[in-house]
Residue frames relative to the residue before (quaternion, step in Angstrom):
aa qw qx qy qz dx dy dz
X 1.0000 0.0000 0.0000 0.0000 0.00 0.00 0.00
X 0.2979 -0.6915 0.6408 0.1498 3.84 -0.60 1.13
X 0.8535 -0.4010 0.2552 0.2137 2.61 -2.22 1.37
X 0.5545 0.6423 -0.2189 0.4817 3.69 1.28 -1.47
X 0.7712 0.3121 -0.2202 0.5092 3.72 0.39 -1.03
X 0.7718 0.2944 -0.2415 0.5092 3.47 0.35 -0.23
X 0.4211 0.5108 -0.4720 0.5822 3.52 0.98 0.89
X 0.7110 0.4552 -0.1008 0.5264 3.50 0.71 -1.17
X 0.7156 0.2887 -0.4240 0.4741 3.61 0.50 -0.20
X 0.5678 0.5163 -0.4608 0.4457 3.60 1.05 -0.37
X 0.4417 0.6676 -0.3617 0.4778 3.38 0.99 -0.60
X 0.6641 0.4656 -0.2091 0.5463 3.82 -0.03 -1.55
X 0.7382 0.3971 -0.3000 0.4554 3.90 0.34 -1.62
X 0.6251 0.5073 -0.4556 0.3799 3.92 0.49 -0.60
X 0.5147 0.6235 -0.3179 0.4952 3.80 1.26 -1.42
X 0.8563 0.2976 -0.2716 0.3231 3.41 -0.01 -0.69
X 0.8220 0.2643 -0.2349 0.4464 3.45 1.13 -0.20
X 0.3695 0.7282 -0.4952 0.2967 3.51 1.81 0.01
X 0.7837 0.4608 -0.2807 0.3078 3.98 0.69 0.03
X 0.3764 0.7919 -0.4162 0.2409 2.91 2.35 -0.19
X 0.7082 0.4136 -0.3778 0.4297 3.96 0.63 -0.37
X 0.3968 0.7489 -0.4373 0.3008 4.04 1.42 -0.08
X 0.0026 -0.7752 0.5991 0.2001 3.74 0.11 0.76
X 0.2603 0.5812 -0.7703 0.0339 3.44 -1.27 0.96
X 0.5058 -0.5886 0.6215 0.1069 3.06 -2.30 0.16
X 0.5804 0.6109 -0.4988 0.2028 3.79 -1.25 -0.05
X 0.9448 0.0356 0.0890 0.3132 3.34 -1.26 -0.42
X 0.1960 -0.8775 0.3950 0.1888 3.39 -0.03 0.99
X 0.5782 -0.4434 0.3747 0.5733 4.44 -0.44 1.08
X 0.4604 -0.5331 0.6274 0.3321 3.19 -1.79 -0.13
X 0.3486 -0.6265 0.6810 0.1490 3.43 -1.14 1.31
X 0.0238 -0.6085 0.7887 -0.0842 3.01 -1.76 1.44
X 0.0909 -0.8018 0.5338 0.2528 3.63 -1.11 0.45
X 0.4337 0.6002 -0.5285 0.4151 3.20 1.36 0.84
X 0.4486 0.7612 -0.4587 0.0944 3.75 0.73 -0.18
X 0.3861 0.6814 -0.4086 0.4687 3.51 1.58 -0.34
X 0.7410 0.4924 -0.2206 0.3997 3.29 0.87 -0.74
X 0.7534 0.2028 0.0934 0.6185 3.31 1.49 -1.01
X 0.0270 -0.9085 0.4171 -0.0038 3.41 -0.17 0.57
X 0.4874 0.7002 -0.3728 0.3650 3.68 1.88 0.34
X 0.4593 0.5613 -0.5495 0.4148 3.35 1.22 0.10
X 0.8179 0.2694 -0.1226 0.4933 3.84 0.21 -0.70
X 0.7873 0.0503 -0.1752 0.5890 4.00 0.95 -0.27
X 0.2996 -0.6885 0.6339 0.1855 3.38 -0.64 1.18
X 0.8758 0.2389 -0.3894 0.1556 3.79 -0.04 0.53
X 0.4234 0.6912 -0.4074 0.4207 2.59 1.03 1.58
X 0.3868 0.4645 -0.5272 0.5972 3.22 1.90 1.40
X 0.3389 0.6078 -0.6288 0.3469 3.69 0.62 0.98
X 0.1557 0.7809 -0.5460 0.2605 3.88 0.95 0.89
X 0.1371 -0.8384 0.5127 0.1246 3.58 -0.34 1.54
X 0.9026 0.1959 -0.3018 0.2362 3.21 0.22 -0.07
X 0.6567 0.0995 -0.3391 0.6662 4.12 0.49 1.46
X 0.7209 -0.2870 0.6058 0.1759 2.20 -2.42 0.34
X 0.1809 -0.6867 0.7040 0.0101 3.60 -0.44 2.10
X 0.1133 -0.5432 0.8303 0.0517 3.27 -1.93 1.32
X 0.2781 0.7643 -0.5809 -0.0335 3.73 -1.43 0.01
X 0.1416 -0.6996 0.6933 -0.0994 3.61 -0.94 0.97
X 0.0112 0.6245 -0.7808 -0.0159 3.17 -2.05 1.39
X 0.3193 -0.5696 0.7462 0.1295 3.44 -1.45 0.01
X 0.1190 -0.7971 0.5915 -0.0231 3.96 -0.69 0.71
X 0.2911 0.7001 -0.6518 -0.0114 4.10 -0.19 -0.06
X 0.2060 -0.7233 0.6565 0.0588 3.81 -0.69 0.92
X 0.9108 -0.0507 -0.1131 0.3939 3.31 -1.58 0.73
X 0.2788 -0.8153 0.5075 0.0062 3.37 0.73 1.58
X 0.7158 0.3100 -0.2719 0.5636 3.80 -0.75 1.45
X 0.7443 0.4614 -0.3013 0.3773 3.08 0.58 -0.67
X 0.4673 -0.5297 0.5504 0.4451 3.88 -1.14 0.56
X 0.8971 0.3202 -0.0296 0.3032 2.91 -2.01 0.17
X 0.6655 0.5636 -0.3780 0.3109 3.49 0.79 -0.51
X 0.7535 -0.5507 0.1342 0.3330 3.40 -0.85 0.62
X 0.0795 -0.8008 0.5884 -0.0789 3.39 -1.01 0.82
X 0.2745 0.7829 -0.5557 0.0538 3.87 -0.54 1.02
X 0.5910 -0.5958 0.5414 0.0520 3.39 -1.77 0.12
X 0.1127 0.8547 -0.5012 0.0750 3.25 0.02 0.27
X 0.1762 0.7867 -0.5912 -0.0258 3.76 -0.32 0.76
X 0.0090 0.7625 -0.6466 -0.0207 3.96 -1.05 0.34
X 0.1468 -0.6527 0.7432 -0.0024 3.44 -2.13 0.73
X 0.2995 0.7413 -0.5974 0.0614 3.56 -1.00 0.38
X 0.0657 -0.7522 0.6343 0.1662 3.55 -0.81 0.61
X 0.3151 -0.6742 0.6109 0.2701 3.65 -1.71 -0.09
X 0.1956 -0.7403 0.6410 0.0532 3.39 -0.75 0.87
X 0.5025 -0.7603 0.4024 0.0868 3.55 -0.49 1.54
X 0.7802 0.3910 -0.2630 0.4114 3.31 1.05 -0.73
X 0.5707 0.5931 -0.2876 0.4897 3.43 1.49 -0.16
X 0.3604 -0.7729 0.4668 0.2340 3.22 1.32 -0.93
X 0.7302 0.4243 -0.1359 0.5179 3.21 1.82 0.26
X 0.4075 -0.6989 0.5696 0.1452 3.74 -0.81 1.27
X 0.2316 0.6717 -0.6948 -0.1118 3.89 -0.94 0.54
X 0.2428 -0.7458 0.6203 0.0052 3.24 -1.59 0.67
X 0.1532 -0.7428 0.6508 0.0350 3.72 -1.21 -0.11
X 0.1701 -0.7673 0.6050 -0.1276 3.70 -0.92 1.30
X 0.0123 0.7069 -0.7066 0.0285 3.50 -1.49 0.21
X 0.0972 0.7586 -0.6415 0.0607 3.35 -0.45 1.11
X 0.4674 -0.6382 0.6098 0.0495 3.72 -1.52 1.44
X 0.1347 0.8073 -0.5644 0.1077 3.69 -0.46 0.26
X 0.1662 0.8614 -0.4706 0.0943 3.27 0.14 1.40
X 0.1295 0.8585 -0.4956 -0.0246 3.99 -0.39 1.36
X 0.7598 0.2067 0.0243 0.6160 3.71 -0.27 0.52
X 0.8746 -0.1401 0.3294 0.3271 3.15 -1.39 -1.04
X 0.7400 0.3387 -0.1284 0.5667 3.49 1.46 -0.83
X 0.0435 -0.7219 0.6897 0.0355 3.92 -0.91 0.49
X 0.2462 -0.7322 0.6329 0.0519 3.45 -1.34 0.84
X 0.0350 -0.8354 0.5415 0.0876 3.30 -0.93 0.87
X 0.2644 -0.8991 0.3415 -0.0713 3.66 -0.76 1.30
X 0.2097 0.8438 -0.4799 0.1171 3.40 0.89 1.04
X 0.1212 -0.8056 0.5651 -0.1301 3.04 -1.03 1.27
X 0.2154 -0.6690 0.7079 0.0699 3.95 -1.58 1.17
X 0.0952 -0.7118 0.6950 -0.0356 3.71 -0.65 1.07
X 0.0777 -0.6080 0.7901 -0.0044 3.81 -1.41 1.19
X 0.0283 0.7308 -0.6817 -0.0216 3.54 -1.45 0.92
X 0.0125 0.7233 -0.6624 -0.1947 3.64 -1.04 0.35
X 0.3074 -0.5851 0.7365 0.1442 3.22 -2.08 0.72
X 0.3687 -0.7287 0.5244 0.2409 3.10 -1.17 1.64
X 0.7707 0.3706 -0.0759 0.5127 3.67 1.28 -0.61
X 0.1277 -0.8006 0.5810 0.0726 3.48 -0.89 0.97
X 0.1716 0.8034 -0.4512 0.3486 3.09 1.75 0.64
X 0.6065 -0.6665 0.4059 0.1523 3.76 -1.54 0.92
X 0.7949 0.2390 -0.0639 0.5540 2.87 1.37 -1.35
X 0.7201 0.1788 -0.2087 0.6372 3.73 1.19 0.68
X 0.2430 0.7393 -0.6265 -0.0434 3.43 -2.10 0.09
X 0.1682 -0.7839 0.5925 0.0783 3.05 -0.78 0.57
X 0.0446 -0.8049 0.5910 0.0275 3.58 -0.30 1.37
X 0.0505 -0.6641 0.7457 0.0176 4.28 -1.48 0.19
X 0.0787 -0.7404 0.6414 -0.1849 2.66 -1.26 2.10
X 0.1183 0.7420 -0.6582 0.0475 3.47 -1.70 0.08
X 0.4514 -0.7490 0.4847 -0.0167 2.90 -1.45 1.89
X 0.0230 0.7764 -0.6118 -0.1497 3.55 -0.45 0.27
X 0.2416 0.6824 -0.6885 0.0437 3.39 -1.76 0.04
X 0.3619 -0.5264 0.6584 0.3980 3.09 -1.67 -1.03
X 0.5554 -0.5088 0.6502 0.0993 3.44 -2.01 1.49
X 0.3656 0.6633 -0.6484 0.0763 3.67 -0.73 0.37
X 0.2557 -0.7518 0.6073 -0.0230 3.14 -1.75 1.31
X 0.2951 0.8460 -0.4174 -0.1516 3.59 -0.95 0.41
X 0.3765 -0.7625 0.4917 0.1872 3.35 -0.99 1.07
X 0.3445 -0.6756 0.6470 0.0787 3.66 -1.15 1.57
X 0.1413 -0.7469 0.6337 0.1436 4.02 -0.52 0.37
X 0.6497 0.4173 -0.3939 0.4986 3.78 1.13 -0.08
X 0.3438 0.6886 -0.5359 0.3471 3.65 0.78 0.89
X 0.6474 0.6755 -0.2970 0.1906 2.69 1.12 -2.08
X 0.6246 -0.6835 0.3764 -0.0329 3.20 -0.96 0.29
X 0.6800 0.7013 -0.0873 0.1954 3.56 1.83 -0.83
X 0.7799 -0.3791 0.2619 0.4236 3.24 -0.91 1.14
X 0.9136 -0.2147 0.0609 0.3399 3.64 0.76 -1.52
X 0.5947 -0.7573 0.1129 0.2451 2.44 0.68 1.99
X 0.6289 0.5061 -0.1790 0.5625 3.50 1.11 -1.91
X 0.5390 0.5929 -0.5123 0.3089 4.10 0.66 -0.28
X 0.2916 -0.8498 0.4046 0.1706 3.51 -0.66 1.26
X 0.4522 0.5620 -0.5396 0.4341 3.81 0.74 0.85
X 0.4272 0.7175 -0.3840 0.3940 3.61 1.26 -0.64
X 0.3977 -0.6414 0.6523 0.0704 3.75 -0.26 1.57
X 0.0853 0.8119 -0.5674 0.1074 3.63 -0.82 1.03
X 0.8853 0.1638 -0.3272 0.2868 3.38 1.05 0.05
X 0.7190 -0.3689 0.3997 0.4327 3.70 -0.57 -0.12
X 0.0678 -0.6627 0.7383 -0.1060 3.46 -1.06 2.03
X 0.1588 -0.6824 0.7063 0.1015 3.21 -1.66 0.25
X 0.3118 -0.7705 0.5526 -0.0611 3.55 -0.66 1.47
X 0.2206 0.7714 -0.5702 0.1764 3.94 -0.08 0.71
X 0.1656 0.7262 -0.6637 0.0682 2.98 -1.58 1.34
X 0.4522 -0.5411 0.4718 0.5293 3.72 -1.07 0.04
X 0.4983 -0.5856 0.6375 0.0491 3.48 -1.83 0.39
X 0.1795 0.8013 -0.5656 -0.0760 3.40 -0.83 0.71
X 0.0790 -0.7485 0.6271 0.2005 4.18 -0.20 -0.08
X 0.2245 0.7394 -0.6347 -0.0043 4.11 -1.32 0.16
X 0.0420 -0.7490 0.6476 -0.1336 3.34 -1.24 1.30
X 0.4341 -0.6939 0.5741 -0.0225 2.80 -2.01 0.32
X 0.2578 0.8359 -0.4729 0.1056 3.67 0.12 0.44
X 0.2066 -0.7805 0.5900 -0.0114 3.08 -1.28 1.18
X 0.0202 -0.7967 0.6040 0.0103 3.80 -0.51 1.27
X 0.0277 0.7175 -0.6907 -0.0858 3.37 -1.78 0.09
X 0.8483 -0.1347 0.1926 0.4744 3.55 -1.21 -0.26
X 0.8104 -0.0476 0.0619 0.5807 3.56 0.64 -1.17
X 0.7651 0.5582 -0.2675 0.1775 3.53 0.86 0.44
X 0.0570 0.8467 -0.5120 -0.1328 3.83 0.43 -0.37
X 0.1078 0.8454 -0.4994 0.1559 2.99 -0.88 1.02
X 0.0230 0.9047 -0.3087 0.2928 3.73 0.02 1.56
X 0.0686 -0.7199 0.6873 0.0681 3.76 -1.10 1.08
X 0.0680 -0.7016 0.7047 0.0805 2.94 -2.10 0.26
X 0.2146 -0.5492 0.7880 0.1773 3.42 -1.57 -0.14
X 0.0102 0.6685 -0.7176 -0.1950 3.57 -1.44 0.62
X 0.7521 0.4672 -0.2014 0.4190 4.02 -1.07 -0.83
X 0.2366 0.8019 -0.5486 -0.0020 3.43 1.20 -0.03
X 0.5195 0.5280 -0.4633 0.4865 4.03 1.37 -0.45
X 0.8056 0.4300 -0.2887 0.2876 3.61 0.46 -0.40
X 0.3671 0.7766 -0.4638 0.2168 3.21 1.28 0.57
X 0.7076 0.2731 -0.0665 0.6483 3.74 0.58 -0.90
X 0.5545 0.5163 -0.5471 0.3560 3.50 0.54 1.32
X 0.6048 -0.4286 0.5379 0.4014 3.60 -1.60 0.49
X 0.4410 -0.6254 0.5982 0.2377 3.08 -1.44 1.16
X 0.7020 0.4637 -0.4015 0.3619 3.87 0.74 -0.44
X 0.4227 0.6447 -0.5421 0.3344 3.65 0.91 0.94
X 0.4246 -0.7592 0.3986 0.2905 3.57 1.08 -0.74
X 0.4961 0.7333 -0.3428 0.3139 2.76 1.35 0.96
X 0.6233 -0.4488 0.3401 0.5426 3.63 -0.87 -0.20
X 0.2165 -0.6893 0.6261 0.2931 3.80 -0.84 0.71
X 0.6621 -0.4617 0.4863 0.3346 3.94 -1.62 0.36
X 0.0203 -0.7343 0.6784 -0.0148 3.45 -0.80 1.42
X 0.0852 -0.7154 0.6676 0.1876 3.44 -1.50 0.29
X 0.2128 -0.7824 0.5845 0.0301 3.45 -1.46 0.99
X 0.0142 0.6925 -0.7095 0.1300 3.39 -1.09 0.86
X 0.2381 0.7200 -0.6292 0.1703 3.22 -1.34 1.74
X 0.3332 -0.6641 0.6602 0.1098 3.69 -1.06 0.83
X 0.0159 0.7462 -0.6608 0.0790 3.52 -1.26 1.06
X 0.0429 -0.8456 0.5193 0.1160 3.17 -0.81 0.90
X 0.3819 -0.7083 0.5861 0.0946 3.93 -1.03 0.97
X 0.2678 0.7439 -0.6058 -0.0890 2.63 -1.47 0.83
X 0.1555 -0.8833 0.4263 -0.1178 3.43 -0.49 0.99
X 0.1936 0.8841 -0.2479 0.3457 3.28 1.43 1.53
X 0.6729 0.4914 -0.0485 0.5508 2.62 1.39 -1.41
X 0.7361 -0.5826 0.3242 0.1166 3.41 -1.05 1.49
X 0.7378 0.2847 0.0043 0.6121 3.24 1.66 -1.85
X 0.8528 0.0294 -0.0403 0.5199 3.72 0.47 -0.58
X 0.4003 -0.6134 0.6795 0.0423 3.33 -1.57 0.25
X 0.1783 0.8562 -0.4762 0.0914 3.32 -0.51 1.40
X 0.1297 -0.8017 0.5822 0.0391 4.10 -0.92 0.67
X 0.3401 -0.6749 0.6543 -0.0260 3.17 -1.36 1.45
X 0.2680 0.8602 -0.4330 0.0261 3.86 -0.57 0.61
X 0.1459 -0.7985 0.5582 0.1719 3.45 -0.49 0.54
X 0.0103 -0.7768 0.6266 -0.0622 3.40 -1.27 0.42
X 0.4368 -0.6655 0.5995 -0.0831 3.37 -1.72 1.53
X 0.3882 0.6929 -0.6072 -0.0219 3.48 -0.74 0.70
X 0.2542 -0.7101 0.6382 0.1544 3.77 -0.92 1.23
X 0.1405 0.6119 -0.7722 -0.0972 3.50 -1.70 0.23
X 0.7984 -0.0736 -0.0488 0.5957 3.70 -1.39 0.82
X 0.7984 -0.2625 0.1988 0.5041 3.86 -0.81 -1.02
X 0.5665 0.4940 -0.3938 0.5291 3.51 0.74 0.57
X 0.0422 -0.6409 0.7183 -0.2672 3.57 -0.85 1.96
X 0.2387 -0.6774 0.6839 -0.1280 3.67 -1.28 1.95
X 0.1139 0.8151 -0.5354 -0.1896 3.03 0.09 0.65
X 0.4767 -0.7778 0.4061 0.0531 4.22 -0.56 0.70
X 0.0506 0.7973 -0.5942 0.0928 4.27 0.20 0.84
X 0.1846 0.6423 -0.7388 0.0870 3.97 -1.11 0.99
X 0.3173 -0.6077 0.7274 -0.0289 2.94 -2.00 0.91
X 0.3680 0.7645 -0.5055 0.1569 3.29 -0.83 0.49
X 0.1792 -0.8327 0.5236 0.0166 3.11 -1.53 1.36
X 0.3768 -0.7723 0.4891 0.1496 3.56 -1.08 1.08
X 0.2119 -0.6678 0.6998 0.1393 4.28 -0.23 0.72
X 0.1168 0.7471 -0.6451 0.1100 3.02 -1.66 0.99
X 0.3781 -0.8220 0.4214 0.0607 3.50 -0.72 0.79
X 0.4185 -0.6925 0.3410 0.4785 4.01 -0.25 0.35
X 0.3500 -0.6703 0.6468 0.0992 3.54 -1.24 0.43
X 0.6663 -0.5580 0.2569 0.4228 3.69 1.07 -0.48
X 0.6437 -0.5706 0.2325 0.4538 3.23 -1.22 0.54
X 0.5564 0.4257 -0.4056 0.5871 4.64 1.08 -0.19
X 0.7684 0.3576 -0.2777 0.4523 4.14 0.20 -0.24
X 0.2153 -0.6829 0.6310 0.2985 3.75 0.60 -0.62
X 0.5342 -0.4310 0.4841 0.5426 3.58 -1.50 -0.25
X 0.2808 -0.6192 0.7331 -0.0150 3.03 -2.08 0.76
X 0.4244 -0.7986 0.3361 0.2631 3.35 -0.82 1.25
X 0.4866 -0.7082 0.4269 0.2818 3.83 -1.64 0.91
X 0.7331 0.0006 0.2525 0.6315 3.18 0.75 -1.50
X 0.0993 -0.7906 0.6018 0.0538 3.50 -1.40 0.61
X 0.2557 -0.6496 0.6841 0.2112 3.93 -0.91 0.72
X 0.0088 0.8037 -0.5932 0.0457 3.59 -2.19 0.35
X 0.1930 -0.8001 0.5679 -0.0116 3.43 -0.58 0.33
X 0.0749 -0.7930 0.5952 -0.1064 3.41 -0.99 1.08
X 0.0586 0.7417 -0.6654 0.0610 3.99 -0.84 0.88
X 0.0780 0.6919 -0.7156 -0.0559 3.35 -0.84 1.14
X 0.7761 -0.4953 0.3196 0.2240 3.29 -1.74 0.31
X 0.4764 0.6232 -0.3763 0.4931 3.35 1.54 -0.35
X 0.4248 -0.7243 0.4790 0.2560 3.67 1.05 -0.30
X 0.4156 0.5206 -0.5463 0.5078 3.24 1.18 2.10
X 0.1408 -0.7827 0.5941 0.1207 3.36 -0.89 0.49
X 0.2805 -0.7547 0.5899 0.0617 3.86 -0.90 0.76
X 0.1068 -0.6340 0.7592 0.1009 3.71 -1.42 0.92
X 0.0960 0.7246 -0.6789 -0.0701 3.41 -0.98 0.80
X 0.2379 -0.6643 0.6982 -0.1212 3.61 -1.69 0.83
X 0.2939 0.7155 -0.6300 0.0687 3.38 -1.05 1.70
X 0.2802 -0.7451 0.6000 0.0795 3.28 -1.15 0.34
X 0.2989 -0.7396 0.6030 -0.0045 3.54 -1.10 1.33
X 0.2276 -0.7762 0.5801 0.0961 3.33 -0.02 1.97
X 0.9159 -0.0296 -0.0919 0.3895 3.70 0.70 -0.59
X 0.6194 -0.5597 0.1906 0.5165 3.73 0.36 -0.06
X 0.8085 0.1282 -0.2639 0.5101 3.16 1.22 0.82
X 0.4657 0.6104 -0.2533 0.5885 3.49 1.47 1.09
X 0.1941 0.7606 -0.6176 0.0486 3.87 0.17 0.85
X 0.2991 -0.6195 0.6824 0.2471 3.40 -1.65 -0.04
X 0.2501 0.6820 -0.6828 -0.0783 3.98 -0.73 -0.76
X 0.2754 -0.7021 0.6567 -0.0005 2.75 -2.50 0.21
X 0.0672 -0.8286 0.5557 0.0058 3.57 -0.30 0.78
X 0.1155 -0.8297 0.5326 0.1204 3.21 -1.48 1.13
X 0.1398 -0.8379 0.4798 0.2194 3.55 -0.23 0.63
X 0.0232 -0.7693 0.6226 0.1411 3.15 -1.60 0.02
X 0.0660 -0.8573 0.4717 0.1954 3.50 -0.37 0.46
X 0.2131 -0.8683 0.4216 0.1515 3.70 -0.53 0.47
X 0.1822 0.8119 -0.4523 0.3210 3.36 1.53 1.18
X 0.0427 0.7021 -0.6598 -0.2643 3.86 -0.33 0.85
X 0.4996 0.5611 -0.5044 0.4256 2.10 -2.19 0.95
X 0.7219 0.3261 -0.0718 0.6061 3.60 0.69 -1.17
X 0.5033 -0.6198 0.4286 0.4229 3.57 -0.98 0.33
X 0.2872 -0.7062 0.6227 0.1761 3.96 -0.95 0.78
X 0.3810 0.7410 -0.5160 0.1989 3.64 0.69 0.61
X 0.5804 -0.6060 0.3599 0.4079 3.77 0.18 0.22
X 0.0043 0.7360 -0.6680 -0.1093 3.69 -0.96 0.49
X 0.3759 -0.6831 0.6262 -0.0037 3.11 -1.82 1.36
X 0.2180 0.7143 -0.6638 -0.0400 3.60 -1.53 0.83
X 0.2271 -0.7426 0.6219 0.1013 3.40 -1.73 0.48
X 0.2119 -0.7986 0.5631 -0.0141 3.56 -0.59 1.06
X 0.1796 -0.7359 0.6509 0.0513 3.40 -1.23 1.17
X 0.1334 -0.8466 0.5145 -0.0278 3.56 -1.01 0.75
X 0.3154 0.8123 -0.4899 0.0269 3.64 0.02 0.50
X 0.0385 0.8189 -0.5638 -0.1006 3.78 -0.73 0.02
X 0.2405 -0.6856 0.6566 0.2025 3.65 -1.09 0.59
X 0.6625 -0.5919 0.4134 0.1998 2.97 -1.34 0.88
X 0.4502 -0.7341 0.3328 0.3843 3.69 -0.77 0.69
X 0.0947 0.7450 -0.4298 0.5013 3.50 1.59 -0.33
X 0.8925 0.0587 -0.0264 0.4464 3.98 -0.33 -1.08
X 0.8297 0.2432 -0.3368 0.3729 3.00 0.81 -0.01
X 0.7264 -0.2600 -0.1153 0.6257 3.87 1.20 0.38
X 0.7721 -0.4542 0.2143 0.3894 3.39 -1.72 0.44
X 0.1012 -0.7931 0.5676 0.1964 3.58 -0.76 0.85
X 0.4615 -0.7727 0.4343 0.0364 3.14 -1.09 1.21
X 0.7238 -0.1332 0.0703 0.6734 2.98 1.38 -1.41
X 0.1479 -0.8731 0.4645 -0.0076 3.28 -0.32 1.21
X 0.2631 -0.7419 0.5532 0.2727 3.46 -1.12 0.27
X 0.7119 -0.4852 0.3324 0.3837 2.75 -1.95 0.97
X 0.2341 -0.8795 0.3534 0.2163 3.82 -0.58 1.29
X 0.3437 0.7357 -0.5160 0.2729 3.81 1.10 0.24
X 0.6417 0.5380 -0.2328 0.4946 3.51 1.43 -0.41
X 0.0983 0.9077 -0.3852 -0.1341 3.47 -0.63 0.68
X 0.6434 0.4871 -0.2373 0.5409 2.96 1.75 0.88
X 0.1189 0.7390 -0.6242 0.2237 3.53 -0.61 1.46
């Protein structure tokens, strides 16, 4: 690795933690429990995916029954193009709580310094713009004519930045981020996203004839509040023949984050490049609402084959790295 790359990733590593002592407040990230699955909502370089054209969609309703209670969207594309050494992508993320809804479009560029098999080290960053808006004729109140009651309709716009790091090998992933980096040295009473940082380690293993399993832990800190996050999960697969190997069917999981929610997730691979899944949450915070939350995940990729020259490809029965 020349003098250039390893100037620059220290570079990338300072960015992501040079605010870790910045006390601010506001808006908590959007909580997905498919992210094990997807990680561009919080590290943009981990659409350095070498070999197709990544589609993915979630859908999020949280504390089922309940007015007002959250509800988001989440749609993403990104391909990698081998000779550049570089993944671009595009996102849109919905975020609807209460009275206010956030809307999150976003362009992510990643490069991989290596197209190497048995390592890579990839460094991304998302740009866009953060916009929030709050309806006061939602509210809800007892008496209407009461004159602190917020009645009318604000619009909240800012640019958006996200930047990570990720490091992969044979069995490892391993990775930091910063999202909101515009929201660091804002007032929490704008309604915006406050600056989170993430750090998580995943291990892979993909030995075994019949299944395919991953072990991961994961950190996220904002201002003085740190979650820290632990999933397991295993993938069943089946042979396909002696030029394909087996390719996985369907996979089971589990998730426990400190906040004192726990998560069942469940997917299934209708074809070898088409998944569905589902996550169930529960959280067991009193106090907080214990109503169940529901998600559903769409998954599709096209092979690189169609969509640019693959050079060095991985072994594709796998569809997570």
């Amino acid at each position: 690795m020349n003098d250039f790359m390893k100037q620059t990733i220290l570079f990338i590593f300072i960015a992501v933690f040079v605010a870790s002592g910045v006390k601010v407040m506001g808006q908590a990230d959007i909580s997905m429990a498919t992210d094990w699955y997807n990680r561009a909502n919080y590290n943009p370089a981990s659409i350095a995916r070498t070999d197709y054209i990544y589609l993915f969609s979630n859908a999020r309703k949280q504390w089922l029954g309940v007015d007002g209670a959250p509800t988001v969207f989440n749609v993403q594309a990104s391909e990698y193009i081998h000779a550049m050494h570089s993944a671009f992508g595009i996102s849109l993320v919905s975020d609807q709580i209460g009275v206010t809804r956030a809307i999150n479009p976003m362009l992510t560029y990643a490069f991989r310094i290596s197209n190497d098999l048995d390592w890579s080290l990839s460094m991304g960053m998302s740009g866009g713009v953060f916009a929030r808006y709050v309806d006061g004729a939602l509210f809800e109140a007892d008496n209407a004519a009461d004159p602190s009651i917020y009645t009318g309709f604000d619009r909240i716009m800012q640019p958006d930045a996200n930047v990570g790091v990720e490091f992969q090998n044979n069995h490892f992933v391993l990775g930091i981020s910063s999202t909101h980096l515009f929201s660091m040295f804002k007032d929490s009473t704008l309604f915006l996203n406050a600056n989170h940082r993430y750090g998580y380690a995943i291990y892979k293993n993909t030995n075994s004839p019949f299944y395919n399993y991953n072990v991961g832990m994961q950190v996220v800190n904002r201002s003085n509040l740190t979650v820290f996050e632990a999933n397991a999960s295993i993938r069943f697969k089946h042979a396909t023949g002696l030029n394909t190997g087996p390719r996985e069917i369907f996979d089971l999981g589990i998730t426990y984050r400190t906040s004192q929610q726990l998560t069942l997730l469940f997917g299934l691979n209708l074809t070898s490049n088409f998944r569905v899944g589902y996550a169930y949450d529960q959280s067991f915070t009193v106090g907080y609402s214990q109503n169940s939350t529901h998600e559903v995940m769409l998954e599709y990729r096209i092979p690189s084959k169609a969509a640019s020259t693959c050079i060095q490809c991985r072994n594709e029965d796998y569809w997570y790295y």
